[in-house]
Each structure stands twice: as structure tokens, then as C-alpha cells.
C-alpha positions in Angstrom: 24.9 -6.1 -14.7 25.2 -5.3 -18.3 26.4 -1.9 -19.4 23.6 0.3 -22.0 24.8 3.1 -23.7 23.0 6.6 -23.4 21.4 6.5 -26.3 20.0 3.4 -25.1 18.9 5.3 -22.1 17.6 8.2 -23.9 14.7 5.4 -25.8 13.3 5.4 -22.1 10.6 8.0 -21.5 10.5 8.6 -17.5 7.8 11.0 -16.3 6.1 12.1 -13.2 2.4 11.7 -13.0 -0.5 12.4 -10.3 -2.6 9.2 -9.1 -6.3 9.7 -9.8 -7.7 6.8 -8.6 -7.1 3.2 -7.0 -8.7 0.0 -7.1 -8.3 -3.7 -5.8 -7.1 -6.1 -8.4 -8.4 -9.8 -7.2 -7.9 -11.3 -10.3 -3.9 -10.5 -10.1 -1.8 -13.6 -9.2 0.1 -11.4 -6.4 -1.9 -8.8 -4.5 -1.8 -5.4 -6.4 -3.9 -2.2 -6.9 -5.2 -0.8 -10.2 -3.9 2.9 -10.7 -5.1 5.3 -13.3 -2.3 7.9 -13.4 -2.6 11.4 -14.5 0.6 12.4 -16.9 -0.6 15.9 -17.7 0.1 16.6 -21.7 0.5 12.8 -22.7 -2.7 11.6 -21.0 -4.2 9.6 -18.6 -2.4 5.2 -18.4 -3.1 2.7 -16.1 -0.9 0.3 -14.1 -0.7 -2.7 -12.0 1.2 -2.3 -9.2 2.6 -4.7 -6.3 2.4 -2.3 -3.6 -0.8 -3.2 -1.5 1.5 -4.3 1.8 2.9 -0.7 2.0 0.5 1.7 0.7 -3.3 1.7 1.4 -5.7 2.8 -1.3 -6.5 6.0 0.5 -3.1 7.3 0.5 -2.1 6.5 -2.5 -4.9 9.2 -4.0 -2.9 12.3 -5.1 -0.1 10.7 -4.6 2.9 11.8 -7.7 5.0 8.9 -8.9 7.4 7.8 -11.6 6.8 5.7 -14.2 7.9 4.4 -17.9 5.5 5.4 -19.5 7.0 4.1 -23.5 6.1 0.3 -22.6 3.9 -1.6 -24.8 0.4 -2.4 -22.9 1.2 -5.6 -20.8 -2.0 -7.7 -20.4 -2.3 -9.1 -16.4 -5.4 -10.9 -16.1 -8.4 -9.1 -17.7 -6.3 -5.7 -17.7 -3.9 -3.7 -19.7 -1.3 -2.0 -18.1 -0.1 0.7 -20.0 3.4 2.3 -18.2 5.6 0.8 -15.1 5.7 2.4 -11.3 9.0 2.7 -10.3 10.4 1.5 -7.2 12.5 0.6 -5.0 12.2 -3.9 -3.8 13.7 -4.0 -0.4 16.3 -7.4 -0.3 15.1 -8.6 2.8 11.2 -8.2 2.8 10.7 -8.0 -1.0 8.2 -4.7 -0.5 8.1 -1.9 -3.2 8.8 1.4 -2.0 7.5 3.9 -4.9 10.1 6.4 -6.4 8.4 10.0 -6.1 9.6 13.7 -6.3 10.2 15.6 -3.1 8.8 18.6 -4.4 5.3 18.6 -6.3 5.7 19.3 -10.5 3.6 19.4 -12.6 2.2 16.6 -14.3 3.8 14.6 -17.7 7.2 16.2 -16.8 9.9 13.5 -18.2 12.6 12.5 -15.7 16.4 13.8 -17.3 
């Protein structure tokens, strides 16, 4: 593991945003879900994410999660990803558990 300094981790821009809606993603190589995410004052970003063996679509509505959100778009397939779901890859089954707040806040507010 290689050390970063905290200005290094001061570039990163962590917020907490709302899930607004889910869809399939067929054309992904690995199974994943489309998310538009809700991130209050800085807007509304889209993401792939790996997570379709853990979370259905229905439940994952609402849902408040942390991303990066100061990524360049990453193109999968025919779509543009725009920030990066955080979570947690279990070592034995390889499935994402999302990071989320135990309390509801509001949206956009950047993780410190």
C-alpha cells in the first residue's frame, strides 16, 4: 500500500447523494445497473455499478450512497459514467457492499 499525503486526499471530493433511478445495463461486460444519483447543489451524475448480485433495482430506489464524484466521465460501453459508488468487495465472494450513511443528510454533502 502506498502512502498519499492529505493534501493528496483533500483533491478527492466524497459526497453523499440520493438514488433516483435504476436501470439494467446489458451491454456491460460484468452485470451492473445504471444509477442516476441525486447530489443536491452539484447536480444530478450517473454511474455504473457492479452490484446487481446484492441489491435489486427496487431497493436500490431512494437509497443514499457515497460516491467520488471529481472523476473524469469513464466511457463503459455506450455510457458515461460520471462519479464512483463506493464499496465495500468482500475477499471471499467478490460482492460490493455499498458504503451509506446511517442517518439520512441531505443531499451533495461532501464526506470530511
Amino acid at each position: 500500500m502506498e502512502n498519499i499525503t492529505f493534501t493528496d486526499f483533500e483533491k478527492i471530493d466524497i459526497r453523499v447523494g440520493t438514488i433516483i433511478a435504476v436501470a439494467d445495463f446489458p451491454q456491460a461486460r460484468k452485470p451492473a445497473y445504471q444509477l442516476t444519483i441525486d447530489f443536491g447543489e452539484i447536480g444530478i451524475k450517473k454511474s455504473s455499478a457492479q452490484i446487481t448480485l446484492l441489491y435489486q433495482k427496487e431497493d436500490l430506489l431512494q437509497k443514499q450512497v457515497v460516491a467520488v464524484v471529481n472523476f473524469p466521465p469513464k466511457q463503459i460501453a455506450n455510457f458515461f459514467s460520471e462519479c464512483l459508488v463506493l464499496g465495500v468487495v468482500s475477499a471471499e465472494t467478490k460482492e460490493i457492499v455499498l458504503l451509506q450513511p446511517d442517518k439520512k443528510v441531505k443531499n451533495g454533502q461532501k464526506i470530511a
